[in-house]
DRENDO-1510 file (C-alpha; in Angstrom, 1 decimal, always signed):
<recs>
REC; n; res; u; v; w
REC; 1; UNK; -19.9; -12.2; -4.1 .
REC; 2; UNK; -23.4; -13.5; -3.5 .
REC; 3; UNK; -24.2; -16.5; -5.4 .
REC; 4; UNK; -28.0; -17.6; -5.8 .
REC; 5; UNK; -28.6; -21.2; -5.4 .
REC; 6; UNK; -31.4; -24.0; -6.9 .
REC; 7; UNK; -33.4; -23.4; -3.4 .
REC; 8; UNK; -34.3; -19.8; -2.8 .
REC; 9; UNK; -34.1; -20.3; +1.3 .
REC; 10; UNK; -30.6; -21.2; +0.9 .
REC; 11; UNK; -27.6; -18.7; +0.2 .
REC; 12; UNK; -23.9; -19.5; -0.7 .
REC; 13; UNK; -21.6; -16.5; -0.5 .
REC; 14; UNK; -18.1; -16.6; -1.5 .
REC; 15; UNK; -15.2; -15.4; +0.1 .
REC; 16; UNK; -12.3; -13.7; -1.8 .
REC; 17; UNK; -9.1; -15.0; +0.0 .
REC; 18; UNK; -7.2; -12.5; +2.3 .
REC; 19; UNK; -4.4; -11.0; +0.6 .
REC; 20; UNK; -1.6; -9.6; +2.6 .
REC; 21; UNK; -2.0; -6.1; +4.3 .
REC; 22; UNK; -0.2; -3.4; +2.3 .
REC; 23; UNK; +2.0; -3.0; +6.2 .
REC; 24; UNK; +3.1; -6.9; +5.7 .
REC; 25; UNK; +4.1; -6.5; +2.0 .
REC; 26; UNK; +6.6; -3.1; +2.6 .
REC; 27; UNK; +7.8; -5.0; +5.7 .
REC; 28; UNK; +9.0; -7.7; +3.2 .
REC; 29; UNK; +12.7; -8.2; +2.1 .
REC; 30; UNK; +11.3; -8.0; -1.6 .
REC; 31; UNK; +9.9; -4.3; -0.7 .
REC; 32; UNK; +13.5; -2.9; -0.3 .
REC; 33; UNK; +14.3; -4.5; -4.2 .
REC; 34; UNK; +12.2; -2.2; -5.5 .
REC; 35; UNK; +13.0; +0.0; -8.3 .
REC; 36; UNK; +12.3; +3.0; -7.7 .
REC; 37; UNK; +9.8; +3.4; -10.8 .
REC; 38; UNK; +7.6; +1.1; -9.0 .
REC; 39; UNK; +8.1; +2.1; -5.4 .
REC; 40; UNK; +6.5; +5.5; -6.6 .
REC; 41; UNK; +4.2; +3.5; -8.3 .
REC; 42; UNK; +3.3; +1.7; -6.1 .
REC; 43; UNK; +3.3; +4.3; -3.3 .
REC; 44; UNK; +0.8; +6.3; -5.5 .
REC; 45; UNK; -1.5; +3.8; -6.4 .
REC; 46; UNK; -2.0; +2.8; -2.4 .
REC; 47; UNK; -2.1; +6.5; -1.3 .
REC; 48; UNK; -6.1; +6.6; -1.5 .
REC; 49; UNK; -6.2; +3.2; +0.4 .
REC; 50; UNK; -3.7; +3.4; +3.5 .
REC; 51; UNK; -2.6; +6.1; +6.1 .
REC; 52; UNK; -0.2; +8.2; +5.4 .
REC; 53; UNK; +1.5; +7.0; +8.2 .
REC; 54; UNK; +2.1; +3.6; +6.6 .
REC; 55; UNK; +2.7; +5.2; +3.2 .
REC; 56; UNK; +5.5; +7.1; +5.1 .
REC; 57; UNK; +6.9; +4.5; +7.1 .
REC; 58; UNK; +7.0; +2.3; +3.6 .
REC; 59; UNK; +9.6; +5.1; +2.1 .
REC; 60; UNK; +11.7; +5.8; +4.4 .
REC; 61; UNK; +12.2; +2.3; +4.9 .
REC; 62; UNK; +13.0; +1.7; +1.7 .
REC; 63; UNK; +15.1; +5.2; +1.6 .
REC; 64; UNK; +16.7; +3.6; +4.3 .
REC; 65; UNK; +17.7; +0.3; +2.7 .
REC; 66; UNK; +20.9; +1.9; +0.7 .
REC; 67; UNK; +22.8; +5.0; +0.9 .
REC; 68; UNK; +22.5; +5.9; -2.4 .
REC; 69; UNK; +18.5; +6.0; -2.2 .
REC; 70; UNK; +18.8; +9.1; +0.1 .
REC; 71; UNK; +19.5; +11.2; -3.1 .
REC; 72; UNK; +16.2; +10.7; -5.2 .
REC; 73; UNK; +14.3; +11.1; -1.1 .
REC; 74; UNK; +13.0; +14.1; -2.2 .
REC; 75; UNK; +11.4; +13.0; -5.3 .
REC; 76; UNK; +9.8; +10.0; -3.0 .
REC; 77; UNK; +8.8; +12.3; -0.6 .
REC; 78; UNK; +7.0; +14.4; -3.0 .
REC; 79; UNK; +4.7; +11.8; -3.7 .
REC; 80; UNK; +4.2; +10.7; +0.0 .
REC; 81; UNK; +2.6; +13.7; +1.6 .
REC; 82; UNK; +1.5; +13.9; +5.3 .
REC; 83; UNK; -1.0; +16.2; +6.1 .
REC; 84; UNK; -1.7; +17.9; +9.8 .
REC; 85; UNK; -5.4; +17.6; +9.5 .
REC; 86; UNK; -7.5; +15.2; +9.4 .
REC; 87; UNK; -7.8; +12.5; +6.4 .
REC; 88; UNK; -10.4; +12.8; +3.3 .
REC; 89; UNK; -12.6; +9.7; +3.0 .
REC; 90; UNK; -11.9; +7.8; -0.6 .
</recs>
């Protein structure tokens, strides 16, 4: 964000701080707690904003977490789609 000072010569720009990478978050322990209302949630939201191999990776790790996940897979898996060709641009 660009901030004008008093002296026109002089600009002050600040920063926004760095949040974590959307790989670091689903890497987490707190990723695999996840309902799984807001792991398709949150899978959904990020799909325009991360490769589809991390979007991937990010559900089947979580899939992976529990036996019991391995039955609702399929509905995860319909959100997370992996295409052969190459990626649109958001």
């Amino acid at each position: 964000m660009y901030v004008p000072t008093l002296h026109a010569s002089i600009n002050v720009y600040f920063v926004a701080p760095l949040l974590p990478s959307f790989d670091t978050i689903t890497a987490g322990d707190d990723f695999l707690g996840l309902e799984l209302a807001t792991l398709m949630r949150t899978l959904a939201e990020n799909m325009p904003y991360q490769n589809e191999g991390s979007i991937f990776r990010a559900a089947w790790r979580w899939g992976m977490a529990s036996l019991g996940r391995m039955q609702v897979m399929p509905d995860v898996f319909k959100v997370v789609k992996v295409s052969s060709g190459p990626r649109k641009q958001p």
